[in-house]
BASE-319989 format. One record per residue: y, x, z of N, C-alpha, C in turn. Coordinates in steps of 0.2 Angstrom, whole numbers. Layout:
BEGIN
ny, nx, nz, cay, cax, caz, cy, cx, cz
Y, X, Z, Y, X, Z, Y, X, Z
...
***
This chain:
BEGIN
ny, nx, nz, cay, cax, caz, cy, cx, cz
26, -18, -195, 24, -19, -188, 29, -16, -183
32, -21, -179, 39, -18, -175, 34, -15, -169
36, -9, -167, 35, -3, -161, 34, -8, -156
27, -4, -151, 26, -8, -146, 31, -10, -140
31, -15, -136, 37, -14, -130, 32, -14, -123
32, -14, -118, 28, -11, -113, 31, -16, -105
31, -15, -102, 32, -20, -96, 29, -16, -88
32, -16, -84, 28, -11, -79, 28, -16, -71
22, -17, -69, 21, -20, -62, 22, -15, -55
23, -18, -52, 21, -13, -46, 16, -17, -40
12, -13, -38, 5, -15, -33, 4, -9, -28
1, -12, -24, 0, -7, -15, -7, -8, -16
-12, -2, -17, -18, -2, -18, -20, 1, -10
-24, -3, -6, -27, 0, 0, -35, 4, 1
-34, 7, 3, -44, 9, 6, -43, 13, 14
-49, 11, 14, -51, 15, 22, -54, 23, 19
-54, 24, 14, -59, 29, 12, -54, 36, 8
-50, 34, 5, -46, 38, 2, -40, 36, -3
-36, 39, -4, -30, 38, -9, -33, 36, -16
-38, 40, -19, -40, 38, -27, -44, 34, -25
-46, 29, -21, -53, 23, -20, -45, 17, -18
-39, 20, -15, -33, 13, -16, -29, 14, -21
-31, 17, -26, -26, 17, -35, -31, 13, -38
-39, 14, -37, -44, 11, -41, -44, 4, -40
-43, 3, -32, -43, -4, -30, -37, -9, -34
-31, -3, -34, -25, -7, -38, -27, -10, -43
-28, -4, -47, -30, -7, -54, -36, -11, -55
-39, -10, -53, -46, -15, -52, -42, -25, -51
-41, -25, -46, -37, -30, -45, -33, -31, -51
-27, -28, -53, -23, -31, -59, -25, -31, -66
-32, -27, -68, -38, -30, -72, -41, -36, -71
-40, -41, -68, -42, -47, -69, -38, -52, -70
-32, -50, -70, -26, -54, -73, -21, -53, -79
-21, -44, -79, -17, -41, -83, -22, -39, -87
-19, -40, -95, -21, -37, -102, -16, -31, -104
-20, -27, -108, -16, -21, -112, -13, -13, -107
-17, -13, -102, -13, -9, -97, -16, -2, -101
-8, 2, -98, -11, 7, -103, -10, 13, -98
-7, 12, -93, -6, 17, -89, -2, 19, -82
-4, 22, -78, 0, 20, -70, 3, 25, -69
8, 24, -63, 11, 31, -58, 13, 31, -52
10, 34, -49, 11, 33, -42, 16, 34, -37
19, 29, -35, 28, 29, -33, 27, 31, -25
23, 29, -22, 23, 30, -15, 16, 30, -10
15, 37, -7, 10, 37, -4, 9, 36, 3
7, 32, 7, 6, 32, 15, 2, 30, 17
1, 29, 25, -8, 27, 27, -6, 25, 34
-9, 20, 37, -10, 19, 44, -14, 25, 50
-11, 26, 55, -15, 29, 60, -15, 25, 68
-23, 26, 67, -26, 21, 76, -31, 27, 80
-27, 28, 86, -31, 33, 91, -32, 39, 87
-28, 41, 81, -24, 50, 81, -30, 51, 76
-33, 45, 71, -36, 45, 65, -34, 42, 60
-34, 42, 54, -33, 40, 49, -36, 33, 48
-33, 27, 49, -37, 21, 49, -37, 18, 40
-30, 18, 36, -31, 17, 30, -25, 20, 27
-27, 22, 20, -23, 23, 16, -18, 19, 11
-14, 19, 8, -10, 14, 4, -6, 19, -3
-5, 16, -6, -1, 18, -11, 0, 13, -16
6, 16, -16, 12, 12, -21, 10, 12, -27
8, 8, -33, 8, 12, -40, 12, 6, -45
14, 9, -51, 19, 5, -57, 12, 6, -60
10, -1, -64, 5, 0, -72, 11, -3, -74
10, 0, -80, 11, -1, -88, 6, -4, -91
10, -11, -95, 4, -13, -100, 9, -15, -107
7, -15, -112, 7, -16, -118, 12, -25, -118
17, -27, -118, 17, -35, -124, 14, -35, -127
12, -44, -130, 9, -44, -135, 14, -47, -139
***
């Protein structure tokens, strides 16, 4: 059996609420399309500000999934 080979996307996961609830949203999302993922990394963090608050967060992330 020849070694696995692996393929890696990149997605902008957003929330109003925090940084770990726009990675979850990523993944969540690329769960309904993508099989075999095995693993993410986070390439870029930032966020919107309106009237000197925090309006949403964003982050960059790579998954990693499996070929089949």
């Amino acid at each position: 059996m020849a070694e696995p080979v692996y393929k890696k996307i990149e997605m902008v996961g957003t929330s109003t609420k925090s940084i770990s609830d726009a990675i979850a949203s990523a993944i969540t999302k690329a769960a309904e399309t993508v099989r075999n993922m095995s693993w993410f990394e986070v390439v870029e963090q930032r966020g919107s500000i309106v009237d000197g608050k925090v309006q949403q967060f964003q982050v960059t992330i790579r998954v990693g999934f499996r070929v089949d």
